[in-house]
C-alpha positions in Angstrom: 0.0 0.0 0.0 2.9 2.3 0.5 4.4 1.9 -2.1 1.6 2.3 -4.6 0.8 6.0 -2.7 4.7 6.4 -3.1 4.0 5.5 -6.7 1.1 7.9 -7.0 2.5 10.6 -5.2 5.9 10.0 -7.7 3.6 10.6 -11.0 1.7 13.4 -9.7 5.2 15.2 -9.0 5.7 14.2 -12.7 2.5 15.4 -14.2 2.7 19.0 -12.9 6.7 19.3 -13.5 4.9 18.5 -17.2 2.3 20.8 -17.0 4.2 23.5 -15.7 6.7 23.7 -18.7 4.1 23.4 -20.7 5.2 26.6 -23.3 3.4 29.2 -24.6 1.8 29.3 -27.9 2.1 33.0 -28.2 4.8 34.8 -25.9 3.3 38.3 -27.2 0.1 37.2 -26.8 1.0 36.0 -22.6 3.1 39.7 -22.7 -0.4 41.8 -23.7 -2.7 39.6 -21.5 -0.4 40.3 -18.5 0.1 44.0 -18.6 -3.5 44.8 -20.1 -4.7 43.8 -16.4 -3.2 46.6 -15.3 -3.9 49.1 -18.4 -0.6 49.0 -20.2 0.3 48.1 -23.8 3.4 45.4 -24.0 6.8 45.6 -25.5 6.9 44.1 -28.9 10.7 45.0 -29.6 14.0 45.5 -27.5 14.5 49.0 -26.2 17.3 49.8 -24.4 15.5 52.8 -22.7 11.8 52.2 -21.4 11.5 53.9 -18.0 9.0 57.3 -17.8 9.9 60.6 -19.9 11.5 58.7 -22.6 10.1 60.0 -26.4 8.9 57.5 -28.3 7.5 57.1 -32.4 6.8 54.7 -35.0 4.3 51.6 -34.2 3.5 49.5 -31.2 5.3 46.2 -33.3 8.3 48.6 -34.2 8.7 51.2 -31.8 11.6 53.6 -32.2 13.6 55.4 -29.2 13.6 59.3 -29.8 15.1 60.5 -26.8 16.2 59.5 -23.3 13.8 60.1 -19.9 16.4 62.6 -19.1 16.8 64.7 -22.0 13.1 66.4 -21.7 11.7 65.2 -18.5 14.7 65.2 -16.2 14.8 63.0 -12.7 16.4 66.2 -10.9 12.9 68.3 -11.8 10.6 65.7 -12.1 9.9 62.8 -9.3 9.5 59.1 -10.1 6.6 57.9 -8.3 6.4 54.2 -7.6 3.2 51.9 -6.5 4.4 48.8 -4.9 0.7 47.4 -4.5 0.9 44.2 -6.5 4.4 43.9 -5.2 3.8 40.4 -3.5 2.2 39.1 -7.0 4.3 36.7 -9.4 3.1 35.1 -13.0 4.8 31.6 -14.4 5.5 31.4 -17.9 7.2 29.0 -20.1 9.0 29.1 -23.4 10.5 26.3 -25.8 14.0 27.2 -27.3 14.1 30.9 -26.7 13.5 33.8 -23.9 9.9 34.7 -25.2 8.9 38.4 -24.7 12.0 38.5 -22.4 13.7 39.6 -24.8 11.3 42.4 -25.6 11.4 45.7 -23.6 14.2 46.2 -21.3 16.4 42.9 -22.8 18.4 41.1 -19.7 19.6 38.5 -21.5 20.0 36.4 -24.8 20.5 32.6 -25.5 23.3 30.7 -24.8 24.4 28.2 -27.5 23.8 25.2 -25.6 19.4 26.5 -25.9 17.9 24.2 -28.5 14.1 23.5 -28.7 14.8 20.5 -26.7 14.9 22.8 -24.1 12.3 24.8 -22.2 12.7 28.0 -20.3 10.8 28.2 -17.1 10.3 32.1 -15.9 8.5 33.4 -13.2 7.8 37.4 -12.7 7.4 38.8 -9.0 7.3 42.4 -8.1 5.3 44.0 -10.2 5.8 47.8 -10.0 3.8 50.9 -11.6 6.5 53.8 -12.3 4.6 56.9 -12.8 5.2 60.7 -13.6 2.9 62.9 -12.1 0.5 65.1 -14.6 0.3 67.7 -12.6 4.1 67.9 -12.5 4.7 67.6 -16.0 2.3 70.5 -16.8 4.3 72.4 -14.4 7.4 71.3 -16.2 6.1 72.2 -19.7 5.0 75.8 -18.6 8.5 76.9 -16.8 10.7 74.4 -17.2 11.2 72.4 -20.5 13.0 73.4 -23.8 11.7 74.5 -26.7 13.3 72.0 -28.8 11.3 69.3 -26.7 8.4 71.1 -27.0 8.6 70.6 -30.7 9.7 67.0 -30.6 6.1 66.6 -28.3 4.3 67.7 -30.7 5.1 64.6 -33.1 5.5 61.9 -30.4 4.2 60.3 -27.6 6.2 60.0 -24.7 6.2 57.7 -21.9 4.1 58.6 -18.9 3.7 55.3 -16.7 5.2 52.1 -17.1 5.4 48.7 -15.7 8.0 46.7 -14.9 9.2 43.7 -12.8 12.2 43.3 -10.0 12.8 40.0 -10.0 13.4 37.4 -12.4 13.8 33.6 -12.1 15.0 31.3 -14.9 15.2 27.4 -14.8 15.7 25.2 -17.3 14.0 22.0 -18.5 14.4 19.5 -20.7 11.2 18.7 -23.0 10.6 15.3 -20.9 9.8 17.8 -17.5 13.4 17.1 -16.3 15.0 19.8 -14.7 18.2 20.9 -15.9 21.6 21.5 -13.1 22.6 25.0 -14.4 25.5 24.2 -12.2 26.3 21.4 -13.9 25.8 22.8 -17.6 27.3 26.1 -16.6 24.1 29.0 -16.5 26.4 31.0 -19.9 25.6 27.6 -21.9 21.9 28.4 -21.9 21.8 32.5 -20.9 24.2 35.4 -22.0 23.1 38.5 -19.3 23.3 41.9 -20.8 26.2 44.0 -19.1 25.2 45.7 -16.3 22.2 43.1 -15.4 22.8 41.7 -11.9 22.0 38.3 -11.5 22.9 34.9 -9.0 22.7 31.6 -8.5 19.7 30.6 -5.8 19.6 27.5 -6.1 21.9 24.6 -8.5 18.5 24.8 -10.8 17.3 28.6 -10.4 18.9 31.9 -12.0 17.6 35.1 -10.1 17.8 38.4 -12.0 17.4 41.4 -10.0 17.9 44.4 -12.4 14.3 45.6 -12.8 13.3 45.0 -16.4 10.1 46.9 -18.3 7.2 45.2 -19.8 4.6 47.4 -20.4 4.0 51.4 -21.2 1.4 54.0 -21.7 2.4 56.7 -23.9 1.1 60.5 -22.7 0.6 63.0 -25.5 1.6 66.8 -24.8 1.4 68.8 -28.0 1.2 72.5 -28.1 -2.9 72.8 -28.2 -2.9 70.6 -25.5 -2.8 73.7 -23.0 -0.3 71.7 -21.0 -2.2 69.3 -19.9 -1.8 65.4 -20.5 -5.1 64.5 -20.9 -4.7 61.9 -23.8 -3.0 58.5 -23.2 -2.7 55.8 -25.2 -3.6 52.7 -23.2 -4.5 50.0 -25.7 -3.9 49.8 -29.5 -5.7 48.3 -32.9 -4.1 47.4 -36.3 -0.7 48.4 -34.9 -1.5 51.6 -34.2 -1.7 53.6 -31.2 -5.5 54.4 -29.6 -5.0 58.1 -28.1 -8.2 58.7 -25.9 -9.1 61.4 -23.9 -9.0 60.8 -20.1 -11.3 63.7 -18.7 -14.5 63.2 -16.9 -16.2 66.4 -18.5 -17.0 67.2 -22.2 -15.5 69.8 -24.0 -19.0 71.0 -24.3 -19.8 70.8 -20.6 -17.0 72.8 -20.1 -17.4 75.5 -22.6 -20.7 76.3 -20.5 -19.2 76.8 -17.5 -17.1 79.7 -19.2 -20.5 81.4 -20.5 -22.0 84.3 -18.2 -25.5 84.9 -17.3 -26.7 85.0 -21.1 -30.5 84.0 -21.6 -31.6 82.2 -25.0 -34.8 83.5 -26.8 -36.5 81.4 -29.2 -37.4 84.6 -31.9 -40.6 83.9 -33.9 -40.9 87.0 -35.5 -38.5 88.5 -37.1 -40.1 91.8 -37.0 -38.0 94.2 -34.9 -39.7 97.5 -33.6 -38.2 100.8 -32.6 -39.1 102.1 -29.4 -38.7 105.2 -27.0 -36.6 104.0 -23.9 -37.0 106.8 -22.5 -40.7 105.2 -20.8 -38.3 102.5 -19.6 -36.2 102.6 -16.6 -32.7 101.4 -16.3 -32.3 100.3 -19.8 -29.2 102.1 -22.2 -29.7 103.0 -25.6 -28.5 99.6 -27.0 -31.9 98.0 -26.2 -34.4 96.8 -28.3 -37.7 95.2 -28.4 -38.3 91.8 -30.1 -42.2 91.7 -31.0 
């Protein structure tokens, strides 16, 4: 009897190491559905800058770096706000032969030559963290504080106004049985080649831990000229590789105009017969009135 629950307990350890490294169909597709839960659009392509401020053009697919988060939104004049609140989640993902979308974004490492599709990359994502300009700041910024050469470069590109990214990294490796692979044994630059500057360690003989934080997702803010300053257009999703600018006010531009009107009253005219008439007989009206009939 114990040795048939040994048995049991032997293939259920099997069946989930299977199911587990199980890849994914569409690593692009796993990228999108996990930072569209939080209202961001995913890297498609390697960008060596992705943090907040940085100018960005070109498509969602193929986006192009214009300028670095420094150049027009400085960190010495504008903050870097951080919410840790999903800190404590972490997301599993599996890919055959290759990195998936972790080579998208902020790249922290390539493939070493010993990765073949016999191989499976097991990675699991853990504190998840919002980086965030504040509008209010920025609109303060493009008043008094930024250059006219980036005002002009606004007004043709979106730049980068919140962004996601993720602190730690782990990496195993397994075989396409479900086998895990001894990255001590095999040596961890057989299967990954970190970028310089990416810190990473051994945890465990199995686990790689990379603790550089590396960005996944973006929303883009748009600041042009008739804007008045404000950034009250992000683009948060996109369609047919294109980005979906939408406004993020809660009052109409129509609702608004109103509130600038003054005590004027609407008459519905249904003659258009107009009369002159002595004003003298009325009091306290000037000599620009007249009487509708």
């Amino acid at each position: 009897m114990e040795n048939r629950i040994f048995l049991l307990s032997m293939t259920a350890v099997l069946i989930v190491s299977i199911i587990s490294c199980k890849p994914e169909k569409d690593p692009v597709g796993a990228l999108n559905a996990l930072v569209k839960e939080y209202g961001f659009i995913g890297f498609q392509n390697p960008m060596k800058e992705a943090g907040v401020g940085t100018l960005v053009a070109g498509r969602p697919t193929a986006l192009s770096f214009v300028a670095h988060r420094n150049d027009c939104f400085p960190a010495e004049n504008l903050v870097r706000h951080y919410d840790e609140s999903n800190f404590n989640r972490s997301y599993d993902y599996t890919f055959k032969g290759n990195l998936g979308f972790l080579s998208s974004g902020t790249p922290i490492a390539t493939v070493g030559a010993g990765m073949t599709k016999e191989y499976m990359v097991h990675v699991v994502l853990s504190g998840v963290v919002i980086e965030y300009l504040s509008s209010i700041d920025v609109t303060d910024w493009y008043i008094d504080g930024i250059s006219n050469t980036c005002r002009n470069y606004l007004d043709q590109v979106g730049f980068i106004i919140q962004a996601i990214r993720t602190d730690n990294v782990q990496l195993q490796i397994y075989t396409s049985r479900g086998a895990q692979v001894s990255l001590e044994d095999e040596g961890v630059s057989n299967f990954f080649q970190f970028n310089s500057g990416v810190s990473w360690s051994m945890v465990d003989r199995y686990t790689v831990e990379v603790t550089t934080p590396k960005y996944i997702g973006y929303q883009l803010g748009r600041l042009r000229k008739r804007d008045n300053s404000m950034v009250l257009y992000r683009a948060v999703s996109t369609r047919d590789d294109k980005y979906l600018f939408e406004p993020i006010s809660l009052f109409e531009a129509d609702e608004v105009d109103n509130e600038k009107r003054f005590d004027l009253f609407e008459f519905e005219i249904k003659s258009k017969k107009f009369n002159q008439i002595n004003i003298e007989k009325f009091e306290n009206v000037d000599r620009h009135g007249i009487y509708i009939e």
